[in-house]
C-alpha positions as CSV (number, residue, x, y, z in Angstrom):
1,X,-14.3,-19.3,-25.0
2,X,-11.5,-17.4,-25.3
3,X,-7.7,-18.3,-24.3
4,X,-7.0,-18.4,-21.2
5,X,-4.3,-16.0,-19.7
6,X,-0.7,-17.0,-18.1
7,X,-0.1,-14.7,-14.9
8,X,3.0,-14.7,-13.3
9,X,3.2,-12.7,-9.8
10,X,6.7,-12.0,-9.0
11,X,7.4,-11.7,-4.9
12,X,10.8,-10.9,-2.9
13,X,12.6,-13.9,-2.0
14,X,12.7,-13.5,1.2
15,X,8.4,-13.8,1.2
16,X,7.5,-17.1,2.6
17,X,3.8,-18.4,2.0
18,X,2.7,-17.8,5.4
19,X,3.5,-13.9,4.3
20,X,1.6,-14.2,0.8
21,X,-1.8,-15.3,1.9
22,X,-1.8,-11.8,3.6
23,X,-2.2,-10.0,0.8
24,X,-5.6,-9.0,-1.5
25,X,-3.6,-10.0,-4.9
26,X,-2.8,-13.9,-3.2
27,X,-6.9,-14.2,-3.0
28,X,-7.2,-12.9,-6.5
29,X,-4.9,-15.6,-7.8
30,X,-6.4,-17.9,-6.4
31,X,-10.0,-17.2,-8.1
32,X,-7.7,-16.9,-11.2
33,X,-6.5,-20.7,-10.5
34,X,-10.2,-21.4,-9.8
35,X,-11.2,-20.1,-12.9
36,X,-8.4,-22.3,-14.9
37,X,-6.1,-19.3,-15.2
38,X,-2.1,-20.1,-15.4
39,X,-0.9,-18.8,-12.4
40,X,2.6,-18.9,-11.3
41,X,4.0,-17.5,-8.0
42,X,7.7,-16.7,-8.6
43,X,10.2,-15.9,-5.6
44,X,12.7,-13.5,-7.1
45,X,13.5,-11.3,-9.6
46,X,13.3,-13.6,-12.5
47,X,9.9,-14.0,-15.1
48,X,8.9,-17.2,-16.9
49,X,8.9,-17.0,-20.4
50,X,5.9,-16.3,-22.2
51,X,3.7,-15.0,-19.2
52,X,0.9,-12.9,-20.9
53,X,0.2,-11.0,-17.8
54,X,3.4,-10.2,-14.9
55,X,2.3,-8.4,-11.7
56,X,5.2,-7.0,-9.5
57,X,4.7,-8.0,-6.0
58,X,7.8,-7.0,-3.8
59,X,6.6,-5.2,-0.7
60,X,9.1,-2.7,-0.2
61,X,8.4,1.2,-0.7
62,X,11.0,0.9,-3.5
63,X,11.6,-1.8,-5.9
64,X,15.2,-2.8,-5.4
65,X,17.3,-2.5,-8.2
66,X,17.6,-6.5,-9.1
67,X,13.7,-6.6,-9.3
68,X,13.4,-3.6,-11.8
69,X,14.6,-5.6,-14.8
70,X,10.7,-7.6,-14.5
71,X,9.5,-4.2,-15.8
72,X,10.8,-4.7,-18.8
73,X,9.4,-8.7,-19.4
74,X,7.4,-8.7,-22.7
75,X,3.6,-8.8,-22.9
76,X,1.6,-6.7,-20.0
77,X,4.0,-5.8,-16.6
78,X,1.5,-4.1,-14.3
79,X,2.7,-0.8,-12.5
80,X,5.7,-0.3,-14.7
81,X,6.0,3.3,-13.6
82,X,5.3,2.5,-10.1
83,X,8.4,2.2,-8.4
84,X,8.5,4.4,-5.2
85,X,5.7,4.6,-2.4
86,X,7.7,6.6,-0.2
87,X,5.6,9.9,1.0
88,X,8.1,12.0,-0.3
89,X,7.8,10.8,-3.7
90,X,3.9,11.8,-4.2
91,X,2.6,13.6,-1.6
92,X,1.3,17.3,-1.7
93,X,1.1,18.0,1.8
94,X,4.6,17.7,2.9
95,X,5.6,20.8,5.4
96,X,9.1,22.7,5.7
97,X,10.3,24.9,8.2
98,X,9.9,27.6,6.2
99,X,6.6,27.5,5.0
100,X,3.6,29.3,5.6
101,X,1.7,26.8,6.6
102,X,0.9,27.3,10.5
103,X,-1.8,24.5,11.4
104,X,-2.2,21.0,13.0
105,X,0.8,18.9,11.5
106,X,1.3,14.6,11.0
107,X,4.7,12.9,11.5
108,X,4.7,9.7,10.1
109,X,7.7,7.3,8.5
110,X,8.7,8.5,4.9
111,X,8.5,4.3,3.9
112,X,5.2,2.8,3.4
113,X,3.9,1.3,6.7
114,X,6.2,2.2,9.0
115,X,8.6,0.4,7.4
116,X,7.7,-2.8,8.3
117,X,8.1,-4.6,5.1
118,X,11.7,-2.9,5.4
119,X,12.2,-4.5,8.6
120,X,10.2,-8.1,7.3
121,X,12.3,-8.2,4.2
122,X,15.7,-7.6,6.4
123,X,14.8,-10.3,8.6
124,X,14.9,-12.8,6.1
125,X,18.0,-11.9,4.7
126,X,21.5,-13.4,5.7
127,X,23.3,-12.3,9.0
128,X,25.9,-10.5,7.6
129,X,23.6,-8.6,5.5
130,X,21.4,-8.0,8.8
131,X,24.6,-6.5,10.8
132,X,25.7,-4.1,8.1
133,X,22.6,-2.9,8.0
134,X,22.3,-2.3,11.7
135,X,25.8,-0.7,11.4
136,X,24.4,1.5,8.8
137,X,21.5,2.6,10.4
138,X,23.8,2.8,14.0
139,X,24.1,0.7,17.2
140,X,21.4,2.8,18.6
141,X,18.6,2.2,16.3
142,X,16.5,-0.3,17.5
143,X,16.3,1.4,21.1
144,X,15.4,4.7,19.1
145,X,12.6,2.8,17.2
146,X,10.8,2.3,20.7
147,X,11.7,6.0,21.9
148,X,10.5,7.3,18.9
149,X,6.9,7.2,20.9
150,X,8.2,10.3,22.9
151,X,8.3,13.1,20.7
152,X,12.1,13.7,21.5
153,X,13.4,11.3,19.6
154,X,11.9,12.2,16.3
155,X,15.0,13.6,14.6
156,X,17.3,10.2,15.7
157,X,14.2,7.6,14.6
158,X,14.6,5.1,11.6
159,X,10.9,4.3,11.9
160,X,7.7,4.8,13.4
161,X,4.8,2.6,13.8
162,X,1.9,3.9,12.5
163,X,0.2,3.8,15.9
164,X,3.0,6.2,17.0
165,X,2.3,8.5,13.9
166,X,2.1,12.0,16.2
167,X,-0.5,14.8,15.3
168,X,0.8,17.6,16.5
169,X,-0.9,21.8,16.9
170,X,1.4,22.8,14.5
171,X,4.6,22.9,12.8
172,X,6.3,25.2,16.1
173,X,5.4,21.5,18.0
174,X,7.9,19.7,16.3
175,X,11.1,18.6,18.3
176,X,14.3,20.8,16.7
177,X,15.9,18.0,14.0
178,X,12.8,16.2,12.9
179,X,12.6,18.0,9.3
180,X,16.4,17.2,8.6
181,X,15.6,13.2,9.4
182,X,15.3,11.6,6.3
183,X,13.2,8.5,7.5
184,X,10.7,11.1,8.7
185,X,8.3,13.0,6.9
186,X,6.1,16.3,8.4
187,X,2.3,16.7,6.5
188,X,-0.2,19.2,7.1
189,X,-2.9,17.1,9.2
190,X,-5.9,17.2,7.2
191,X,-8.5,15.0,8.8
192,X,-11.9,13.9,7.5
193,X,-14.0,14.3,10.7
194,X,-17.4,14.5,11.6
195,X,-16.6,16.3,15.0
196,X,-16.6,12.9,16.9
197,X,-15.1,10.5,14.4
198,X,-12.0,10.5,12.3
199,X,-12.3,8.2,8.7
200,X,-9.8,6.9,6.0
201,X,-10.8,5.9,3.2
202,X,-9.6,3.2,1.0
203,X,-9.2,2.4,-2.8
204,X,-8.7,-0.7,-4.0
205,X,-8.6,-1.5,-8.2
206,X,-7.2,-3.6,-10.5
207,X,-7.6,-2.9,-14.1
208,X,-10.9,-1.4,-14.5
209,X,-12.0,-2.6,-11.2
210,X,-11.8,-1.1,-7.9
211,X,-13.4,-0.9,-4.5
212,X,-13.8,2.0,-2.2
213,X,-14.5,1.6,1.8
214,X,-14.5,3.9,4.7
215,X,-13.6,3.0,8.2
216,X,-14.3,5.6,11.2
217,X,-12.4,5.6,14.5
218,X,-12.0,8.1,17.8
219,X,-8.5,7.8,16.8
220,X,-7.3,10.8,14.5
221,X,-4.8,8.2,13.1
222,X,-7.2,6.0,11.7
223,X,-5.2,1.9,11.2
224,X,-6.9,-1.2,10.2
225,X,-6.8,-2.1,13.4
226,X,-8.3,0.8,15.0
227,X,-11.5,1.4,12.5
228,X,-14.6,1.0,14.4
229,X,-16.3,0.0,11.4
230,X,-16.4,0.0,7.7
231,X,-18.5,1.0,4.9
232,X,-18.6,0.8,1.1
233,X,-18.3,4.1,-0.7
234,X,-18.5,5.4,-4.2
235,X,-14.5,6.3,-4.7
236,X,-14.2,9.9,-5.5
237,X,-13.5,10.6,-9.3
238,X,-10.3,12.8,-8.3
239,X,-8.6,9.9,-6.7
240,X,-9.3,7.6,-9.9
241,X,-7.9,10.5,-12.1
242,X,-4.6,10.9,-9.8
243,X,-4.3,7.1,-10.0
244,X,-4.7,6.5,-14.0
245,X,-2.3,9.8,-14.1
246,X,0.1,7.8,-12.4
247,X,0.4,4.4,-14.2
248,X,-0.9,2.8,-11.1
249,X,-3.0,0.2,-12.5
250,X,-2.9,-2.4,-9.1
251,X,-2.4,-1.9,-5.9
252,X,-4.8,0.5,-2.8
253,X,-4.7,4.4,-2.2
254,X,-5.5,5.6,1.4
255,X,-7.6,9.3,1.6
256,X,-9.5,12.1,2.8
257,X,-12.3,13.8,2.1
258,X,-11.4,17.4,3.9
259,X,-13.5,20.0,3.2
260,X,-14.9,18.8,0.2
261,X,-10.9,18.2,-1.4
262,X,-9.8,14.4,-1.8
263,X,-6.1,14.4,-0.3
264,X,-4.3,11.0,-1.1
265,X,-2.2,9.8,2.2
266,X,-0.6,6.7,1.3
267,X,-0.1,4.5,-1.9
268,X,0.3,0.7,-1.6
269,X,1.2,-1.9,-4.3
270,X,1.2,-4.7,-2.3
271,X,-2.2,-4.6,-0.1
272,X,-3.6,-7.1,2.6
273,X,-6.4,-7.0,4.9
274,X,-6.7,-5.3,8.6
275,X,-8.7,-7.0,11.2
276,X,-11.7,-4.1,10.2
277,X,-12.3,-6.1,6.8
278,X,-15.1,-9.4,7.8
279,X,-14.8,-12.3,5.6
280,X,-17.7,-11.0,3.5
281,X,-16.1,-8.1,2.8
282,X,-13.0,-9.2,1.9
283,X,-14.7,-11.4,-0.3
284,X,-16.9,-9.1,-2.1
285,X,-13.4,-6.8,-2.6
286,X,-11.1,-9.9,-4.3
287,X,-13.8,-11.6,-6.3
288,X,-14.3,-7.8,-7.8
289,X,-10.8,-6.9,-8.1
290,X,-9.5,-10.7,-10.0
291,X,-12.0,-9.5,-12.9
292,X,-10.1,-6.5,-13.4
293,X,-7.6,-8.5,-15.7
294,X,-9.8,-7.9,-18.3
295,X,-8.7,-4.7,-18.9
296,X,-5.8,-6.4,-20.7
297,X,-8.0,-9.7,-22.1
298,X,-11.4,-7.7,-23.8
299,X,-12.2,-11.5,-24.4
300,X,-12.6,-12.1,-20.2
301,X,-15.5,-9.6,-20.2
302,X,-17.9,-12.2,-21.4
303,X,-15.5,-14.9,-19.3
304,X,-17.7,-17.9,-18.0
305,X,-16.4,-17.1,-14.7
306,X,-17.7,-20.0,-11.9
307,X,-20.9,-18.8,-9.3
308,X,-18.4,-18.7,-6.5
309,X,-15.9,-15.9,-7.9
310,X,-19.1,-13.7,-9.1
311,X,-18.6,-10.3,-8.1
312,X,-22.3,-9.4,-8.2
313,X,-23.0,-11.8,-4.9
314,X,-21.4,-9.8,-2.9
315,X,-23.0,-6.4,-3.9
């Protein structure tokens, strides 16, 4: 039997346990533990010495500054090139005013989310720190937030929820100001329809392991919440090469299939489960995904793993 590995998985500090088991990587660490794997959950930016395997896990759409040294912790760091999520930082599809692009436009938050984990993170943080940033971001924010709904107050909005993501005819739609907000971003709207339905699909991997599912809605912005239902899917080969190509070796990529093209909507290193996802197939998905670590142990591929954590059961 070969050694088994240490694992560290590094979190923000401000993530309480109540916040962890939401996400896919707390149920592979717990197969891990199952499976007699060292597994340690640190809060903060600090690594315990001589982890073989250290997984950044700080959900924000950028890894703060304090958190960046764990990239360079010997042995394997996971997504060491991975350290932006914002829209602007990888998508294809942004639109300018002075394009030449004239159809149906998105407007959606530049952070991952709708900045949630911004605002999660923030709320677990000292007062002070709470106020300044409310001074920063100006007295009005939080009302803006909520006006943001109307269309009007895209270029003064710090956020949107992605249930108030707006698909709009075209770029001449947009309220005057939104392109100059820098919490905003504009995208050509390139749904994957079947002229009733709107999907997303979604890409899950870790290592050489991943999952692909679809989820439909009469929604054109398709949420975990709103997916009518969900389906397994072969992932398409272009999203696995953009993926490798990027050094993103864990985490979940949202996309399309328009017109035949995949176009990548959101990246995620720090995925959990919407209500669409039944307990089967959120099993199926982590008991996959934890035997992705192989890809840095060759000796786990002939691993005794236990019955319970086999991924084959749940094909």
């Amino acid at each position: 039997m070969p050694p088994v590995p240490t694992i560290a998985i590094v979190f923000h500090r401000t993530a309480d346990a109540a916040r962890m088991r939401r996400y896919r990587l707390w149920h592979c660490a717990e197969i891990w533990t199952r499976a007699g794997f060292d597994v340690r959950l640190v809060s903060g930016p600090h690594v315990p010495p001589g982890m073989d395997l250290v997984i950044p896990h700080v959900d924000l759409s950028v890894l703060p500054g304090a958190y960046r040294a764990i990239l360079d912790a010997p042995g394997h760091v996971l997504n060491r090139r991975i350290t932006d999520i914002r829209r602007r930082a990888f998508s294809q599809n942004l639109v300018t005013p002075d394009d030449g692009y004239e159809g149906p436009v998105i407007v959606k938050t530049n952070n991952n989310c709708g900045s949630h984990p911004e605002r999660a993170v923030l709320h677990g943080q000292p007062l002070f720190v709470r106020l300044a940033a409310v001074l920063r971001s100006g007295i009005g924010s939080a009302a803006r937030m909520v006006a943001a709904r109307s269309t009007h107050a895209f270029a003064y909005a710090t956020a949107l929820p992605t249930r108030a993501y707006a698909v709009l005819p075209s770029k001449r739609h947009v309220p005057r100001g939104t392109f100059q907000n820098p919490h905003l971003v504009v995208e050509r709207f390139l749904p994957e329809t079947d002229g009733r339905h709107f999907f997303l699909r979604s890409y899950t991997f870790l290592g050489n392991e991943g999952v692909a599912v679809r989820s439909r809605s009469l929604d054109p912005v398709v949420v975990g919440r709103s997916g009518a239902d969900l389906e397994f899917v072969p992932v398409d080969e272009r999203v696995e090469e953009a993926r490798r190509a990027m050094g993103f070796e864990f985490g979940k990529i949202d996309y399309l299939m328009h017109d035949g093209e995949a176009v990548i909507i959101d990246l995620n290193t720090t995925p959990t489960f919407g209500a669409v996802y039944t307990p089967g197939a959120k099993a199926r998905i982590c008991a996959q995904l934890a035997t992705g670590i192989a890809a840095w142990f060759p000796g786990l591929h002939d691993f005794p793993w236990p019955a319970s954590v086999q991924p084959d059961q749940w094909r």
